[in-house]
N, C-alpha and C positions, 0 to 999 in steps of 0.2 A: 391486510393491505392498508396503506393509510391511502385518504381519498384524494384525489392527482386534485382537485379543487384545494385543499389543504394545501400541499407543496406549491402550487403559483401562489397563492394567498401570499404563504412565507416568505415565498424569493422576490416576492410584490414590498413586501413591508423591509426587508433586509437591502442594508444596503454593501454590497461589496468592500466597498474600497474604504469605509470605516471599519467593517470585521477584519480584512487583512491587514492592517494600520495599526489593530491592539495586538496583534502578532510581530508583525513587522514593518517597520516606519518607512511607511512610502513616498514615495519624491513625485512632483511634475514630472512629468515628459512630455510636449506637448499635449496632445487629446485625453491619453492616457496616465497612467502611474506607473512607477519603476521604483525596483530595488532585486537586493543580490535574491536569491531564491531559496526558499525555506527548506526546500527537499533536495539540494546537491548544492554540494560546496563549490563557490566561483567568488572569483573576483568584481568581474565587472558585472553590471546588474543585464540580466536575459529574462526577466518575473517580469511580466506585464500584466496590470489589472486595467479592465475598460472600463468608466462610467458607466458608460450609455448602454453598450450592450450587456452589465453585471457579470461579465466570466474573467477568468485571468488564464493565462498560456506562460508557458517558459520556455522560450525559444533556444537554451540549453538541455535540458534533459525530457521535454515535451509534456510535463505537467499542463492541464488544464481541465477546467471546472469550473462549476457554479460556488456561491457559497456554501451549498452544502458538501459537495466535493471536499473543499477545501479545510472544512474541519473535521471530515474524515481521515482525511490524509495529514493533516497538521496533528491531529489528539489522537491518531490510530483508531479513531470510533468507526463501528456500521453503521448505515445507513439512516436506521432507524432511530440509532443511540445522537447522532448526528444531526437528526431533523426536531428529536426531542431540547439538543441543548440550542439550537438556532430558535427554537417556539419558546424555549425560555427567555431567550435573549429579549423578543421581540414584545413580549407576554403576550404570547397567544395559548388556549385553553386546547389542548391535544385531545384529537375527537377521539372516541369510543369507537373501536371496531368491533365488526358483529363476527362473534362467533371466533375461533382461536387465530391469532394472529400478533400483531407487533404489537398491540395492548393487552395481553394475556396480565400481567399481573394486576395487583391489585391497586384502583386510585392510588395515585402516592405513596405506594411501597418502596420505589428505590430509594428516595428523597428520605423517607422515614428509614430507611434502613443507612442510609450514607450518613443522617444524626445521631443514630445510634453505636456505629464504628467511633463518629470523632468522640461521643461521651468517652466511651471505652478507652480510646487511647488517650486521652486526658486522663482518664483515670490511672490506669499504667506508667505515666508518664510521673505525678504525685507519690505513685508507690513507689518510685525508683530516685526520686529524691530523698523518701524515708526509709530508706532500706540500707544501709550501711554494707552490707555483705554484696548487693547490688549492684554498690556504686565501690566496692571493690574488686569485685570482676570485671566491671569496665575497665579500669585502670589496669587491673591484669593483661587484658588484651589490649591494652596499648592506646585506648578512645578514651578522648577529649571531652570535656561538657560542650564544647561547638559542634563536636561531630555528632554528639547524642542529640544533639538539639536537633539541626540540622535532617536526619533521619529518623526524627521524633522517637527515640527508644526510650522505653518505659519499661516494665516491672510487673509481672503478676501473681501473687506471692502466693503461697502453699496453701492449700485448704480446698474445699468442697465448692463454697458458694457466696464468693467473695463480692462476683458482679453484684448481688443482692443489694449491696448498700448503694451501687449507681441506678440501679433498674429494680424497684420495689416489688415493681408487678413483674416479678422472675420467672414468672409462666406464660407471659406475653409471647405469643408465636413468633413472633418477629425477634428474639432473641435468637432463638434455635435457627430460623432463617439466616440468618446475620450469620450461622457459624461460634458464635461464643461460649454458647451450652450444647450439652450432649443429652439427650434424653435417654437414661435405657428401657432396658424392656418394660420394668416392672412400672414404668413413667417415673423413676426421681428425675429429676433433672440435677447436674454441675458441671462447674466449668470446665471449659474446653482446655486454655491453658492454664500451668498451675506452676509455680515455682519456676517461671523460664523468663531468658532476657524478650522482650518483645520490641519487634519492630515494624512499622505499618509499613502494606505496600501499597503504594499510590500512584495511584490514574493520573494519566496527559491533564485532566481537569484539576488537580488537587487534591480530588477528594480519598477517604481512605476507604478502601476496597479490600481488605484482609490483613490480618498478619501472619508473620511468620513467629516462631517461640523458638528460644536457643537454651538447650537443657543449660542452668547454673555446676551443677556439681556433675557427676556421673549419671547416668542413666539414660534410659532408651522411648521412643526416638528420643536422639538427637535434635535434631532439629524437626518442630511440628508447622507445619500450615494450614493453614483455614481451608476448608474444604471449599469445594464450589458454590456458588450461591448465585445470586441474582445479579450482585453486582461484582464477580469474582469468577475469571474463566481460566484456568490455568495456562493453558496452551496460546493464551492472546496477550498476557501479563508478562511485563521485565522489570524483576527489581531496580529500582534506583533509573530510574531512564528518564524522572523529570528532574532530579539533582544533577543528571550528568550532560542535562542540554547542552550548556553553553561551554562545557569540555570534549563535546563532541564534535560542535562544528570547531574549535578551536583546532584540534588536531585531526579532523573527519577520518579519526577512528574508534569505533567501538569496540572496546574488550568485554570478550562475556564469558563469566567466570562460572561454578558449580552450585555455590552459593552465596547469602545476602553477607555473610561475615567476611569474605574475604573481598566484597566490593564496598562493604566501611572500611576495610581494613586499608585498601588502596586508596580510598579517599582521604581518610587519616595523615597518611603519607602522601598525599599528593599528586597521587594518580584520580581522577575525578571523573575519567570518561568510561568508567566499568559497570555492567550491567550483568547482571545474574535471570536463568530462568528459574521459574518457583516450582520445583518437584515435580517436574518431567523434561523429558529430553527438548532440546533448541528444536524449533517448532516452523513452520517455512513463514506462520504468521510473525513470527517473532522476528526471523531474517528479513524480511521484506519491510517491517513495520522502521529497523534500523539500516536498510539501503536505500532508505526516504529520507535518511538525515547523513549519511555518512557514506564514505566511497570503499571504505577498508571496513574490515571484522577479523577480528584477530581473536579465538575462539582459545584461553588458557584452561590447560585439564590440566591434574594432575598425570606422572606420569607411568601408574601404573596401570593392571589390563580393566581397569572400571574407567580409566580416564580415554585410556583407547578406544575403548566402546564408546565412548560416550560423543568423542572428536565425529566418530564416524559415522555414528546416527544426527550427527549436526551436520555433515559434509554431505550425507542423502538427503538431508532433508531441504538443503541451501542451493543445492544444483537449480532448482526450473528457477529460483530467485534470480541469478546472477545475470549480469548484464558483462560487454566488453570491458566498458570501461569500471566496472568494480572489482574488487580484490577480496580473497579468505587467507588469512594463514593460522598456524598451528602452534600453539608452543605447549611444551610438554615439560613440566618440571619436573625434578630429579624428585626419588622414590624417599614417598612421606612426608613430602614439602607439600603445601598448596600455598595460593597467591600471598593467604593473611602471614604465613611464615614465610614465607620464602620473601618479602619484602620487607617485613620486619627483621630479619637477618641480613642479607643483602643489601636493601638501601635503594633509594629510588633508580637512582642512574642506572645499575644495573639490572633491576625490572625493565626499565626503558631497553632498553638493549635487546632485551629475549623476544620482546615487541615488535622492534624495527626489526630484528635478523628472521621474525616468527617463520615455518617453515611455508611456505608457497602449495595453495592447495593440490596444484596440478602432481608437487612433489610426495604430499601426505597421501595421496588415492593411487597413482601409480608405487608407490614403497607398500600401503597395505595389500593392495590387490599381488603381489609381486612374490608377499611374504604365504600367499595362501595358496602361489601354486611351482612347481618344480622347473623352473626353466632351464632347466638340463636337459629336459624330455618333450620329446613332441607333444607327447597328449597336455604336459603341463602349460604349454607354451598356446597351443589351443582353448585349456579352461581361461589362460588369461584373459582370451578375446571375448570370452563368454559372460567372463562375472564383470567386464568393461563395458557389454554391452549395454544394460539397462541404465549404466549411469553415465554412457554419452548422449544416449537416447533423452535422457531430460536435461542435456542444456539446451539452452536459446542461446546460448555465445559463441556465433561460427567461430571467430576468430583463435577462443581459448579450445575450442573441440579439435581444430584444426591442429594445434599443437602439441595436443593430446594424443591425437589420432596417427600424427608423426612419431612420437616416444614411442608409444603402443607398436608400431610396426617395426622398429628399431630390437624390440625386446622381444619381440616375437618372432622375428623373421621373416613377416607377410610385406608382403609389398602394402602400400598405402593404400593403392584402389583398393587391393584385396579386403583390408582390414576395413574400410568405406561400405563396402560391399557386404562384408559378413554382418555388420553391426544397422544394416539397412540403412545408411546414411546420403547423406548426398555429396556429390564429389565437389570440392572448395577451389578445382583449378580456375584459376584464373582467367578470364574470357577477355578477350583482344579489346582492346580499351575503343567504346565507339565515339566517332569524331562528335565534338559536344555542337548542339544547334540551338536555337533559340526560336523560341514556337510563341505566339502569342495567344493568351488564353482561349480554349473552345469557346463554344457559344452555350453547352450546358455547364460548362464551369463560370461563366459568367452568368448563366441563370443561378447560380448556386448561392455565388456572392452574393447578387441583389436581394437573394430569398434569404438568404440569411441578415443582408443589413435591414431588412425591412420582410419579416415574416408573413403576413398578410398577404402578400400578394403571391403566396405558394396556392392559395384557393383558387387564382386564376391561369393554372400553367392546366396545356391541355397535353394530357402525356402523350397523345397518341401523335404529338409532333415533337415528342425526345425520340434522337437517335440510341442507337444503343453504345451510349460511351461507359465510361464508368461513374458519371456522375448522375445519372439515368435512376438507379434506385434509390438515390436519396431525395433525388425532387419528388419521385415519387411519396416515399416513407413524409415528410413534410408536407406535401398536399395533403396527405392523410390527416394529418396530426393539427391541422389549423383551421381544416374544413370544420364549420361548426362549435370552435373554439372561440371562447370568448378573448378577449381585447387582451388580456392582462398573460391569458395563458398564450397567446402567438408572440411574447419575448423570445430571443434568443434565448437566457438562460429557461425560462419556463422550459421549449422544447426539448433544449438538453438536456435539463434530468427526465422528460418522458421518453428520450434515445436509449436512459440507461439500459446497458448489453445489448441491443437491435443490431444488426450487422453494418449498418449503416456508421454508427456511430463515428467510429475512428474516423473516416473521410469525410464524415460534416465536422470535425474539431480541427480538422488542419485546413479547412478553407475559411472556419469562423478564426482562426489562427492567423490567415491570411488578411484579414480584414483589419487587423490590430494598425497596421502600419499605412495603411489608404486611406487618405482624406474621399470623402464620399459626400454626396451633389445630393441632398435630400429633396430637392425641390424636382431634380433631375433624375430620379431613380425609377417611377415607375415609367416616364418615355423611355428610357434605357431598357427597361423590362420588356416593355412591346415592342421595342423596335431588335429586340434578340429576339424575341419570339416571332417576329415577321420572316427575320431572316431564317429561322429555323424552319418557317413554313416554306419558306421560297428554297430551299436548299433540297426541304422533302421533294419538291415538287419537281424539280430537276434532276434528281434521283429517281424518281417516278416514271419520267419521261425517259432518261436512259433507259431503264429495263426494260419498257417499253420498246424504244427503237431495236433496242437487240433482239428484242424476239422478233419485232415485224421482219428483222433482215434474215432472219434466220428463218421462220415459219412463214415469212407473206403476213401482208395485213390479211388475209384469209384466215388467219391463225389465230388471230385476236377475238376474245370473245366479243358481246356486242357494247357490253362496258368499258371494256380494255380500248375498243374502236373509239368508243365515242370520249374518252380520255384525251387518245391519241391524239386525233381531229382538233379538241381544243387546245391542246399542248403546240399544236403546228400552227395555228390560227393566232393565239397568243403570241408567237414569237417571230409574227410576222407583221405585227405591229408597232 
């Protein structure tokens, strides 16, 4: 655990609207800053960054967070990875945890391992300038010296123990760590790759985090990657995804192709916004990491039965990602083609094409599910509802299940309830539109606000005078959390990253969300505070008295205990004055 003193420290020293600003260039807007949003493509800007209270909201697609949020979600980093480059930023010294936890490796192992990658591919890069056979397989395949540059491809030539002339001490653990060298049993150590084209894969930060090796002449594998490492996760990694930023908000599509040669290949030509996963199947971190920057994914396999499999380990794994408003589709190229030929022969236009026309997910899961079972026959027409089940069960998209859910009954013959009903769903009719009214905020939603524009004064709210609204367990959770906190830790951002996953969370981000756009009375806030808290008490106490009178009328004041009596008594006394 890193110590919660640590993270105020940071979010103390950091200041928001600078970090967002080297990301994306922010404008005025009165109190606040504005600009279009880094994680969905728009027009007009809905990103808001606060000064004062350090969080930002986007009032289009409901992004919102602290700084560290924000470059998790901007660099695809955890948490941890997240808090370590903001301690960079700031130069603060990253404390020591006791015993296994977010400091498990060694002092300055990443850092010494990310200098060791960039020597290597430096070095690679040298050898593929001197290598004549090299820099004719490039040209074979159709790559540019911009596009070599550009994806830093370099050269690791044929031999045992080549790295030795970059890294003398060739027994240094941190070689082997890094993935470079292989130790076998008998302990020699040599290199990992050997005679292959090589090309780094590179992290949201820059830095290089593995490569991938493309055999030169014949031989097996084919294509090698760097094994996992410390700074190298397979299932979190997409080739080319920091060359393809600024072609992917351009077109807010992502194409992700099988592998790293066929997304040079497309860049080559022209296509810019492709991304490959590195030797395992499309991963839901990987889907979600690209519907943070783009609204379409357009998933190209080849189109034989390895490409088919492969669509449809992307399509389960991309369901609980999906939102209403985002889009999957398919394309499937003709048998023996992949991307880097098929656009090499064909020509950009008509890549563009297979793109725009890609087939529509709801089309690729209903045609496979369709192809596996007999819909001539009952029982076939039954397995359909069955192998549909588990994968209507993980969308979150009423609207595309909904859709689904109608095709599904169409091909089946169930009526729609039925098919709702077998697949344990909920029913999507429509409910009679109720007349709209306009309510003016509770009094704990107003306690809410206050407590959020001014955190400190959650230490004076007395619960046992919240009603039970829904804003009840958040004042609560923020009493908690301020009582005995010091000055720096009762910011708004400070509390929210101690929110992170509490159930509370979501309903304190849409009222600090609310706060973006009201001017607010700082001299005025805490009389506001007590005098909602007055009213809260005067409201209990008129509720009090109601149930009260209803049992005297119903049981006699004989019925009342002798406190309930002597409540009563004041209650009638008061309000006869």
């Amino acid at each position: 655990m890193i110590p919660d003193s640590f993270i105020q420290d940071l979010l103390a020293r950091v200041d928001i609207v600078d970090l967002v600003d080297g990301y994306v260039p922010l404008k005025k807007a009165g109190a606040n800053y504005a600009a279009c949003c880094p994680f969905h493509n728009e027009k007009s800007p809905s990103f808001t960054v606060s000064p004062t209270k350090q969080f930002y909201h986007c009032f289009g697609c409901g992004a919102h967070g602290t700084a560290i949020s924000f470059v998790m979600e901007y660099q695809g980093m955890g948490f941890v990875d997240a808090v370590k480059e903001l301690a960079s930023r700031a130069g603060m010294q990253m404390p020591e945890s006791e015993g296994r936890g977010f400091n498990d490796e060694k002092p300055g192992q990443t850092r010494a391992l990310i200098e060791i990658m960039a020597r290597a591919a430096q070095y690679y890069k040298d050898q593929l300038k001197a290598t004549p056979r090299a820099i004719e397989y490039c040209k074979k395949r159709g790559l540019s010296g911009e596009i070599a540059a550009r994806f830093g491809i370099g050269y690791a030539p044929d031999g045992w123990q080549n790295l030795q002339a970059v890294f003398p001490n060739y027994n240094a653990d941190e070689l082997k760590t890094a993935g470079l060298i292989i130790e076998n049993e008998a302990g020699r150590r040599y290199d990992r790759f050997r005679d292959r084209l090589m090309i780094p894969i590179i992290n949201q930060k820059g830095d290089i985090i593995a490569f991938g090796g493309r055999i030169i002449d014949q031989g097996e594998p084919k294509y090698l990657n760097s094994p996992e490492t410390p700074l190298f996760e397979k299932g979190r990694e997409l080739f080319g995804l920091p060359q393809a930023r600024q072609a992917l908000r351009d077109t807010d599509t992502a194409i992700v192709t099988e592998g790293y040669m066929d997304v040079i290949a497309l860049a080559q030509n022209g296509v810019g916004n492709a991304v490959a996963a590195l030797g395992t199947a499309t991963t839901a971190t990987h889907v979600n990491k690209l519907l943070r920057q783009v609204d379409r994914i357009v998933f190209c396999f080849d189109g034989d039965n390895a490409g088919r499999k492969a669509a449809w380990r992307a399509l389960e794994n991309s369901l609980e990602a999906l939102a209403d408003n985002k889009r999957l589709g398919f394309v499937f190229l003709p048998q023996d083609e992949d991307p880097d030929s098929y656009i090499r022969t064909y020509g950009k236009e008509e890549f563009d094409r297979l793109v725009t026309q890609a087939m529509p997910l709801s089309d690729f899961l209903l045609r496979e599910l369709a192809q596996r079972c007999d819909l001539t026959s009952s029982e076939g027409k039954a397995q359909l509802i069955y192998e549909a089940k588990p994968l209507l069960l993980k969308l979150p998209t009423p609207l595309l299940r909904l859709q689904l859910v109608k095709r599904l009954a169409e091909a089946s013959g169930f009526a729609q309830s039925e098919v709702e009903r077998l697949c344990d769903l909920k029913s999507y009719m429509p409910a009679a539109p109720a007349k709209a009214r306009r309510t003016a905020p509770s009094l704990t939603r107003n306690l809410l606000r206050l407590v959020l524009h001014k955190p400190q004064l959650a230490s004076q709210l007395q619960v046992d005078l919240l009603p039970d609204t829904p804003e009840r367990p958040a004042l609560i959770r923020l009493r908690e959390l301020v009582s005995g906190a010091s000055h720096e830790a009762s910011s708004y951002a400070a509390l929210r990253e101690r929110l992170r996953g509490m159930p509370e969370e979501a309903l304190i981000e849409n009222a600090a969300a609310e706060l973006l756009g009201q001017p607010f009375d700082e001299a005025e806030s805490e009389t506001e505070f007590h005098d909602t808290l007055e009213k809260l008490q005067a409201g209990g106490q008129k509720r009090a008295f109601a149930e009260l009178q209803i049992k005297a009328q119903q049981f006699g004041v004989a019925g009342l205990s002798a406190a309930e009596k002597l409540a009563y008594i004041q209650f009638l006394s008061n309000r006869g004055k």
